[in-house]
Structure formats: structure tokens, C-alpha cells
C-alpha positions in Angstrom: -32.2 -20.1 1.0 -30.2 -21.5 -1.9 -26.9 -22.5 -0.8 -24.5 -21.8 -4.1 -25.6 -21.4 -7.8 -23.5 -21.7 -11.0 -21.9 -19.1 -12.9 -21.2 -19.0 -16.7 -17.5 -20.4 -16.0 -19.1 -23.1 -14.5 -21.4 -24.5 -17.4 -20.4 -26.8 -20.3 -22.6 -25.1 -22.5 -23.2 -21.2 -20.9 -26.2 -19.3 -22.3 -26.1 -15.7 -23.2 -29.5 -14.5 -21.1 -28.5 -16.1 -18.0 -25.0 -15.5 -16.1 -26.1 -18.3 -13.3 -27.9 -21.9 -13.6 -29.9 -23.1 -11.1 -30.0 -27.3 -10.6 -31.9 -29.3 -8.3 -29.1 -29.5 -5.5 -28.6 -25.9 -5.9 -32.0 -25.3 -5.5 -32.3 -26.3 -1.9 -31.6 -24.6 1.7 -29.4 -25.3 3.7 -31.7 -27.7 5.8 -31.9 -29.6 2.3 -35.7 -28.4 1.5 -36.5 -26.9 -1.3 -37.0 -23.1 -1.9 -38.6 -22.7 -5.5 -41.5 -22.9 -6.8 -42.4 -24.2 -10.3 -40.6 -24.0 -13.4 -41.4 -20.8 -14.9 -40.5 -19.2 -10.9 -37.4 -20.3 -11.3 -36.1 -19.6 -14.2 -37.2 -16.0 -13.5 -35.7 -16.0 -10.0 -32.7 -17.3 -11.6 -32.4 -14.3 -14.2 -32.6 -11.9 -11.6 -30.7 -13.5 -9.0 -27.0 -12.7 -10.7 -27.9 -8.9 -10.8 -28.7 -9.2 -6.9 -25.6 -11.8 -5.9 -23.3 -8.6 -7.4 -22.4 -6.1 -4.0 -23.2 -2.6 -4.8 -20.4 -0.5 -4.9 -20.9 3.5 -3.6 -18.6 5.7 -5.8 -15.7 7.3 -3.8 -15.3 11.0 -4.3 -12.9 12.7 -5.8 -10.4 12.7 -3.0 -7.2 15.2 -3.8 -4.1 12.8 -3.9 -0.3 14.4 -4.5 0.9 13.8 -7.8 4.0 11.8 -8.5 6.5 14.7 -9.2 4.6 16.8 -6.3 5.2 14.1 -3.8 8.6 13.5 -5.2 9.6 17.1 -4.6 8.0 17.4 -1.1 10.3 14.5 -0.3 13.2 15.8 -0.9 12.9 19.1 0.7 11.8 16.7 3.6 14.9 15.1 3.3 17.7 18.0 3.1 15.4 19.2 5.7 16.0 16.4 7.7 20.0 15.8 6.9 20.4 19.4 7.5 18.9 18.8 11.4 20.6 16.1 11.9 23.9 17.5 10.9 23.4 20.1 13.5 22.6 18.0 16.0 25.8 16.3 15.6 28.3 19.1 14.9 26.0 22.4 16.7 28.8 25.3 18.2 27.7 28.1 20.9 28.7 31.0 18.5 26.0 33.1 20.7 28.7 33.4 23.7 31.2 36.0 23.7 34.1 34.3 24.2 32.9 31.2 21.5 36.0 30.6 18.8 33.0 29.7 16.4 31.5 32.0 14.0 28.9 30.1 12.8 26.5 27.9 14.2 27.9 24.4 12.9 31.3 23.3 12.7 31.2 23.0 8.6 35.2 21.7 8.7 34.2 18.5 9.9 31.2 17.8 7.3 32.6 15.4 4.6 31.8 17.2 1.2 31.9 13.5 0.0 29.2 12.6 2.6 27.1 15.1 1.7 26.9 14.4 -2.2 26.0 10.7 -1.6 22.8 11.8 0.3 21.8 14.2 -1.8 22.3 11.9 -4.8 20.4 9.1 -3.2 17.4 11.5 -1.8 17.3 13.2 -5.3 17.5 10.3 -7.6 13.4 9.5 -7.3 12.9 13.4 -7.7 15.1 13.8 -10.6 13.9 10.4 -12.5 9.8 11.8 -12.0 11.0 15.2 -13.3 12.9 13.5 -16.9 9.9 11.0 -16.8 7.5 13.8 -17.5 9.4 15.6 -20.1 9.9 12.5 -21.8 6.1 11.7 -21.8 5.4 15.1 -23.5 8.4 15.5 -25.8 9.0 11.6 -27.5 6.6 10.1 -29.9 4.3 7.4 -28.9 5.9 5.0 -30.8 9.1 5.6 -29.1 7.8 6.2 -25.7 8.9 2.9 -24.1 12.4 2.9 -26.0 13.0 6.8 -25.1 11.8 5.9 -21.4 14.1 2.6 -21.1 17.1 4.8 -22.2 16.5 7.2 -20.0 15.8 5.3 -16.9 19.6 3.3 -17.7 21.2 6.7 -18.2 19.9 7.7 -15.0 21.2 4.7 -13.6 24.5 4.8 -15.1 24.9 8.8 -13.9 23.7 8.2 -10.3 26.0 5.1 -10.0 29.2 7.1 -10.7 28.5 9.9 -8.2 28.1 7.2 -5.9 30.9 5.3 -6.7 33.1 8.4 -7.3 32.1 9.7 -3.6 33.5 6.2 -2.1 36.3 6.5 -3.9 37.5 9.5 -2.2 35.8 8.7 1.2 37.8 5.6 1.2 41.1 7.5 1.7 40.1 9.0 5.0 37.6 6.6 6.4 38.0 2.1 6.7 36.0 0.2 4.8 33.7 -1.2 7.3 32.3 2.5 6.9 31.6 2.7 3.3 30.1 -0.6 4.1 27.4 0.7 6.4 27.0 3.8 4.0 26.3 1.1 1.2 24.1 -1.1 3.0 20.9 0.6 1.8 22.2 -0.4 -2.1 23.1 -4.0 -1.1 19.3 -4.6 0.7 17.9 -3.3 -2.4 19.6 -5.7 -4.3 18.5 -8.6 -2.2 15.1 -7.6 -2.0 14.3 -6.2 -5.3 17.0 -8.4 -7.3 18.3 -6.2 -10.8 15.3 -4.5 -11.7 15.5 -0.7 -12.1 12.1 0.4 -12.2 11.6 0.2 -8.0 15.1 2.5 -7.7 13.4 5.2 -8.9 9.8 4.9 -9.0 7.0 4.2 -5.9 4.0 3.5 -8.0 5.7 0.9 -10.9 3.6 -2.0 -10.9 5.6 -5.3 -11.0 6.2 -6.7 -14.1 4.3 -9.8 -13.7 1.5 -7.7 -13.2 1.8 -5.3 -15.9 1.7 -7.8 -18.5 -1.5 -9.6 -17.6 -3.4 -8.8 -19.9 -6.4 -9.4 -18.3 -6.1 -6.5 -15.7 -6.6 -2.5 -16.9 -4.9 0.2 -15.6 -5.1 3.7 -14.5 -2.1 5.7 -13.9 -0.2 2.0 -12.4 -3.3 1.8 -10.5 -4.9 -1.7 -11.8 -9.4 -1.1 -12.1 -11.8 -3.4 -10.9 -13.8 -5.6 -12.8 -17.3 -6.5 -11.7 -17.4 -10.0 -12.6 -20.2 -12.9 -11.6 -17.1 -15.5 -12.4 -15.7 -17.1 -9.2 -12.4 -17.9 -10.8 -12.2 -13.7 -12.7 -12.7 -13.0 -9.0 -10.1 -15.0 -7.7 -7.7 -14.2 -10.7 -8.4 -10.5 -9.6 -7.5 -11.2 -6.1 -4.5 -12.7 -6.9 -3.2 -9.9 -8.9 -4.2 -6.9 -6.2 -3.1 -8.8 -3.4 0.5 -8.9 -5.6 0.1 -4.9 -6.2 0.1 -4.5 -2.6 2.7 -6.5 -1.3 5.3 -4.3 -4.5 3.7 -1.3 -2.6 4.2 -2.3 0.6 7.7 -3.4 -0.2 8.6 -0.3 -1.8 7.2 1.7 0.7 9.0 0.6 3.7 11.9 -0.1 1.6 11.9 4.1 0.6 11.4 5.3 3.8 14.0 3.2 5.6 16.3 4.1 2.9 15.5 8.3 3.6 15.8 7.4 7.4 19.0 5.8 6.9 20.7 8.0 4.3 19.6 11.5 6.3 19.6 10.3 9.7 22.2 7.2 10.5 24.9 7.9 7.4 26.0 11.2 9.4 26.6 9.5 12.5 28.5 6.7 10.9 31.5 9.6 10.0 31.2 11.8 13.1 34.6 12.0 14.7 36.0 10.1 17.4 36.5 13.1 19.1 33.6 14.9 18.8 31.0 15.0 21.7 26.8 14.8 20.9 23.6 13.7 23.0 23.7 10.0 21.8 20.2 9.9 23.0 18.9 12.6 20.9 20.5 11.8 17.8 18.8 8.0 17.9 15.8 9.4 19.0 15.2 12.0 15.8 16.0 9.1 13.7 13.3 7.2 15.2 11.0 10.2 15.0 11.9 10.9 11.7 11.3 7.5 9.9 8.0 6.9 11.8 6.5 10.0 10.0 8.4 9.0 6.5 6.9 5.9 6.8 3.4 7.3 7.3 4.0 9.7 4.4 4.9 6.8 1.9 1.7 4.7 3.2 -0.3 7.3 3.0 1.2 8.2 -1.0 1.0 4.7 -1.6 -2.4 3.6 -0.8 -4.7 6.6 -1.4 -8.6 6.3 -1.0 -9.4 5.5 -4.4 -7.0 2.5 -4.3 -8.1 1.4 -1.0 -11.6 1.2 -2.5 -10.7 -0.8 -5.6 -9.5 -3.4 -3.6 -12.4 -2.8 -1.5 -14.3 -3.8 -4.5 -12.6 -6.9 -4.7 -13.0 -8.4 -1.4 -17.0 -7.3 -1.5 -16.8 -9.7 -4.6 -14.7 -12.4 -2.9 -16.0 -12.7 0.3 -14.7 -15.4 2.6 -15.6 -18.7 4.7 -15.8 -19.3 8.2 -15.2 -22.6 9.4 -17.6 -24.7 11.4 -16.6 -26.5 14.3 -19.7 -28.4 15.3 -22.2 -28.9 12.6 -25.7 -29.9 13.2 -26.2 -33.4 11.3 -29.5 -32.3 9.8 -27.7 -29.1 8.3 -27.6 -29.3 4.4 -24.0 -29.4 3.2 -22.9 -29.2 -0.4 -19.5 -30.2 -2.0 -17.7 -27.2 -2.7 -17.4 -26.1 -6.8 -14.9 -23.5 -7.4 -16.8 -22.5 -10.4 -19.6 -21.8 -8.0 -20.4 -18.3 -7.0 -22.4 -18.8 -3.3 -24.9 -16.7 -1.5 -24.9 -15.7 2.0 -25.1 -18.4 4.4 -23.9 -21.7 1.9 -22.4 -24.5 3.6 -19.9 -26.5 1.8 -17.9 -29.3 2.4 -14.0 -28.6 1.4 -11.2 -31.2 2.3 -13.0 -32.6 5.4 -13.5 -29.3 6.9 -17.0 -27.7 6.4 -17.6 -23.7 5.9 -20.2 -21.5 5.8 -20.0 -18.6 3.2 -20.2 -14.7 5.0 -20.6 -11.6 2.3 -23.4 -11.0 -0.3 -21.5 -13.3 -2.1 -18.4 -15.6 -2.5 -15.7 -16.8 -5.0 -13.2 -16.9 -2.1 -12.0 -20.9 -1.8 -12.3 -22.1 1.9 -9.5 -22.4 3.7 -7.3 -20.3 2.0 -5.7 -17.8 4.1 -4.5 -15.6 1.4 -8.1 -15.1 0.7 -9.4 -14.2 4.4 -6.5 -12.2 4.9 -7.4 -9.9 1.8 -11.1 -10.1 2.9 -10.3 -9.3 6.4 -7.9 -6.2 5.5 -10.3 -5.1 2.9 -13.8 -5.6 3.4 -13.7 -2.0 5.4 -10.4 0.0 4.8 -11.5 1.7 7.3 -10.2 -0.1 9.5 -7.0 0.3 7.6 -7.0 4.1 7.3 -7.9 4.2 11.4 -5.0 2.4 12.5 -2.3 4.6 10.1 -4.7 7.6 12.0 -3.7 6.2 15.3 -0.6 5.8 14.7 0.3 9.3 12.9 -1.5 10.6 16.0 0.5 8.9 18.4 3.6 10.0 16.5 2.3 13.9 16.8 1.4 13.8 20.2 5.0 12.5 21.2 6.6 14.9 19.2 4.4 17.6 21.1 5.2 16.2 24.9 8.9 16.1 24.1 9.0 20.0 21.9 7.1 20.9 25.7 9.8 19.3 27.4 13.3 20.7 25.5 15.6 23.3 26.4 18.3 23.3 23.6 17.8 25.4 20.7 18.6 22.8 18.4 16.4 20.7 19.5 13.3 23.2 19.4 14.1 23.7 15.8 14.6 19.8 14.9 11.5 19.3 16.7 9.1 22.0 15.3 10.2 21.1 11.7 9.5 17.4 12.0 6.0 18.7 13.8 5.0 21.1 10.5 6.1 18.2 8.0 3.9 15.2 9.8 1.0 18.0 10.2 0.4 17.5 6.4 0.9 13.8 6.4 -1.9 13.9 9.7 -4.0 16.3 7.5 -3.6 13.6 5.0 -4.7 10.7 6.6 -7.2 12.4 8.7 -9.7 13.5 5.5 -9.0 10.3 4.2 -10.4 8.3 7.1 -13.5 10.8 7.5 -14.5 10.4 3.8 -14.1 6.3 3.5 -16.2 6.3 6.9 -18.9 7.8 5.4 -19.1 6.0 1.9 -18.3 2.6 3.7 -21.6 3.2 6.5 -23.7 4.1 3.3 -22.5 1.1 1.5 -22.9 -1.2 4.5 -26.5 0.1 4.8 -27.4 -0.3 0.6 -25.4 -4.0 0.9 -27.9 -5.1 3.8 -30.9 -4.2 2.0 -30.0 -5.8 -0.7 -29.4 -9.3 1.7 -32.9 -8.9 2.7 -34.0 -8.9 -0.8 -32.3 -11.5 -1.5 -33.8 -13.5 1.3 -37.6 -12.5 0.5 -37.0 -14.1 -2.8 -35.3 -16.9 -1.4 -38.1 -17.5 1.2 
């Protein structure tokens, strides 16, 4: 079977009928014979063989995915939720008994009005910015649209800075500053991780910047398309800039649901009293609890199905090499030609190290780990989706064994909320996995008859 063929990108003087160019070392198998026939045969194997070389994508249905300002607003009656537990873990009375000095069941003198405005502030800000967002989108002009957005994403900033900075003001009076310091850290990491930009403060599904301006790349809603290109280096280009959009996701994923964790569940122990008495054990415990699930919840928001398949699309195109250990002298090998696009089963020679090509076709460039990383993660997000399954799962059927094994009132009701909130996120995940395993086992089945066409011709 041919072991590579030339793309467009790779010709100094590309034809418009052809998208690939067949030449006499192309034109071999791997055991260096050759596989075509006269002229005429292979110049029409070589029209058709671009068409073939391109995997055959199965379109995703429409999969229900939570809107921006729907997921916002979920969060943040999570969130208050969640505070609002914790605080009664921390500061719960026994009103219930007759000869109980408390009337209600939390001690609300000891809650720090100060505290409480800083969470809500920093669990509302996302909220508030997708609400203003949308008005702005259907009340300014096109024209203005970026301006009107700009200014109101600074104003924002500007207004949720003071609160903050007014609440430290006044919780510095009672409390050291080692205090305000742990109650800040969430701001500081954010600086160091996302350096001054705004746009990741307030929004999960910004794009980086980098990436919005390549012009190159459409998007959808910040979701960047896929191109079905027969250009190794478009494919590569392509990889490059999804493999980016990940990582931003990834990053502000884990760096949103730490925050919530943080801000709800840590922040109110930070100020508890010295003299006040809780079940240390407890307290860390719902923290734990609580971020696993927040951080299933962002993944989840992050990376829905259709996404999972664009990139999906992507590593179909890209492929990747495997690296051959002990290669049989007689084997064919071919210099590798990043402007090559190679068929199932090439072997090429790359920086001393020889490779044999695995996927309908690939762009991928041996020995790059970036590259079978992405193929790896991607080629079935299946895989992907399983393992967030697994692990929401696991984090339900804890939550379950320990709501069988509590006493405490407050503890039933911190433990039966957190259960009803990470049902969704399980619901979720769960319909997502069943509807990418069927589209992926059709598409596996289309992609290897297309291999075996490929080979009859080849033969």
C-alpha cells in the first residue's frame, strides 16, 4: 500500500482537480514494490484517493447543553446553598430542647456580616456579568457592541472590587491580617495564573485572546468549528489552536470550582471563633464533597458533547505515530515530509527514529507528544466522558454510604442537598456518555470500511 502521498501544501505548482500528487517513491509499499498500475490508473486512483484519505465524521445529535446564564444561575443557588450548610455546620444550636437559651437554629451573632458579603459578591460576580452581558447584546448597536461590552465588563470590575475591598476594610478591625490573607488568596492565584486579563473573572467559555484573533479559526458561540482539511500543516495549525482552547478551559474550570469551594466552604472556617466547638472532621469532609461535585459540574459545562466531538474531528484528521523498535531491514522506509498527508500503515524515517503512521490518515509529526497526547485523549471521548462517569459515580455512592451512616440533623440536610445537586450533574454526564458511545461505535464501524476500501485499491 502506498506509504504517504502529497497534498496541495506540499506541491510547488498545486493543481486545482487534484488535492494529492502521486510520485514514484510515493507510489510504492512499504516492502518498496510498487502498487499501481499504468499511467491512466494512477492518476485516477490518485483523484479519488483524497476523498477516501478524509475520516468520515457521524453528526452528533442535538444534545441539550445549559446555557451560559442558566448555568450561571444554577451556580449560584449551588453556592448560597452550599455557604448556607456550611455555616450551620459550624455555628448549629439545639433550640429543639427545652431548656436551650437559643431560639433559632444557628447562632446568627457570631456570622460576620462582612464575611458574608465577600462570598456572595465573589459567587455572584459570573452570574451578574452573564445577566448584563445579555442585555447588552440585545440593547447596544452592533457597531458599539465591543466598546458597550468593554465598558461594561471594567465597570463590573471596578464595582465588585470595592465591595471587596470595602468588606476588608472593616473585617480588618476585628480580625489579623494573616486572615484577610487567606480570604484573599483565591484573588492573588488568579492573578498569578491568569495575569491582568478580565475576561476569565467573569466568564467560563471566553476563548483566549490568542485564539480569538486567528483568523484562520471560525467560531460558534466561543466554541472554535472544525475544518475538514486534506493539508497536513491546516491540520496541525488546527491542533495547535484546540489543544490551546482546552488547556483555557481546563484552567478556568478548575480554577472556578476551587474558587466556589474555597469562598463557601474554607472562608467560614477561617473566622470561626476560638471558642467555638464543631466536628473538625465534618467540616473538611463537606468541603471535599462539595468541590468534587463543583468540579464535575464545571467539566461537565465546559466540555459538552458537541465540543468533545469537534476536537474529536481533529485527532481523526491528525492521527498519530507509533514508534518502531526493531525494524525489519527489508521494510520500505521513507523520509518523513511534513507537507505529506500519510495513509494507514506508512513508515517514515524522523530524526533517527522510525514510525509507522496508525489512523485513516496522518498530519500528526512523529515524535511529538503534544500530538499523541491530543490523539490519545481524543480519538474516542468516550473514554473521556467514562472516566468523569466514574468518577461522578464514585462521588454519589460515597455521599449515599455516609447519608446511611449519619445521625445529626445537620448532617442529613448537608448531605441530602449536596446528593439532589450532583444528581443533575450525574444526569448530565450519564446521557452524555450513552449518546457519544453510540455515534463513536457507528463511526468506528463506517471508518473501518472505509480502510478496507482503501486497501482494495491499494492492492
Amino acid at each position: 500500500m502506498p506509504s504517504g502521498r502529497r497534498n496541495a501544501s506540499g506541491r510547488s505548482a498545486p493543481t486545482s482537480k487534484s488535492q494529492f500528487s502521486l510520485t514514484s517513491s510515493i507510489g510504492r509499499s512499504n516492502s518498496g514494490d510498487r502498487v499501481l498500475g499504468s499511467g491512466g490508473d494512477e492518476k485516477k486512483l490518485d483523484d479519488n484517493f483524497g476523498k477516501l484519505l478524509a475520516p468520515k465524521h457521524v453528526p452528533i445529535p442535538m444534545v441539550p447543553v445549559d446555557g451560559p446564564l442558566t448555568f450561571e444561575a444554577l451556580s449560584l443557588v449551588v453556592s448560597i446553598i452550599a455557604a448556607c450548610l456550611q455555616l450551620l455546620n459550624l455555628y448549629r444550636t439545639v433550640w429543639w430542647l427545652s431548656h436551650s437559651y437559643n431560639s433559632y437554629s444557628m447562632n446568627f451573632y457570631l456570622i460576620d456580616p462582612y464575611l458574608l458579603i465577600f462570598i456572595i459578591t465573589m459567587v455572584a460576580r459570573r452570574f451578574v456579568y452573564t445577566l448584563l452581558r445579555r442585555l447588552v447584546d440585545f440593547s447596544s448597536p452592533t457597531r458599539w457592541f465591543h466598546i458597550a461590552q468593554k465598558l461594561m465588563r471594567i465597570t463590573l470590575l471596578f464595582i465588585v472590587l470595592s465591595i471587596l475591598l470595602w468588606c476588608l476594610y472593616h473585617m480588618a478591625e476585628k480580625y489579623n491580617l494573616m486572615k484577610l490573607f487567606y480570604l484573599s488568596y483565591p484573588i492573588i492565584v488568579y492573578f498569578f495564573t491568569f495575569g491582568m486579563s478580565i475576561s476569565p473573572f467573569f466568564d467560563m467559555s471566553a476563548a483566549p485572546r490568542h485564539i480569538k484573533e486567528d483568523k484562520r479559526m471560525k467560531y460558534l458561540l466561543d466554541t472554535p468549528l472544525h475544518n475538514c482539511s486534506l493539508s497536513a500543516s491546516a491540520i496541525r495549525a488546527e491542533v495547535s489552536t484546540f489543544s490551546s482552547d482546552f488547556n483555557h478551559r481546563l484552567k478556568i474550570a478548575l480554577f472556578a470550582s476551587c474558587t466556589t469551594a474555597y469562598i463557601c466552604g474554607i472562608a467560614p472556617i477561617i473566622f470561626v471563633p476560638q471558642s467555638l466547638h464543631f466536628n473538625v472532621q465534618w467540616v473538611v469532609q463537606y468541603v471535599v464533597l462539595f468541590w468534587l461535585g463543583r468540579i464535575s459540574a464545571h467539566f461537565a459545562q465546559a466540555y459538552p458533547v458537541r465540543y468533545c466531538d469537534v476536537l474529536h474531528r481533529a485527532a481523526l484528521h491528525l492521527g498519530r505515530w507509533v514508534k518502531i523498535e526493531n525494524r525489519n531491514s527489508t521494510i520500505y522506509v521513507q523520509l518523513w515530509n511534513d507537507a505529506i498527508l500519510w495513509p494507514h500503515g506508512s513508515i517514515v524515517k524522523y530524526k533517527k527514529e522510525t514510525y509507522r503512521s496508525e489512523g485513516l490518515c496522518t498530519a500528526a509529526e512523529p515524535g511529538n507528544r503534544s500530538h499523541y497526547r491530543f490523539h490519545i485523549l481524543f480519538s474516542n471521548p468516550t473514554m473521556l466522558l467514562c472516566t468523569l462517569l466514574g468518577l461522578q459515580l464514585l462521588l454519589v455512592g460515597t455521599q449515599l454510604f455516609i447519608l446511611i451512616r449519619t445521625t445529626e440533623w445537620y448532617q442529613v440536610l448537608s448531605m441530602t442537598l449536596l446528593l439532589v445537586i450532583n444528581y443533575y450533574t450525574l444526569f448530565k454526564v450519564t446521557r452524555d456518555y450513552l449518546v457519544c458511545w453510540k455515534v463513536y461505535r457507528a463511526e468506528q464501524i463506517i471508518q473501518g470500511k472505509c480502510q478496507m476500501v482503501i486497501n482494495s485499491n491499494t492492492q
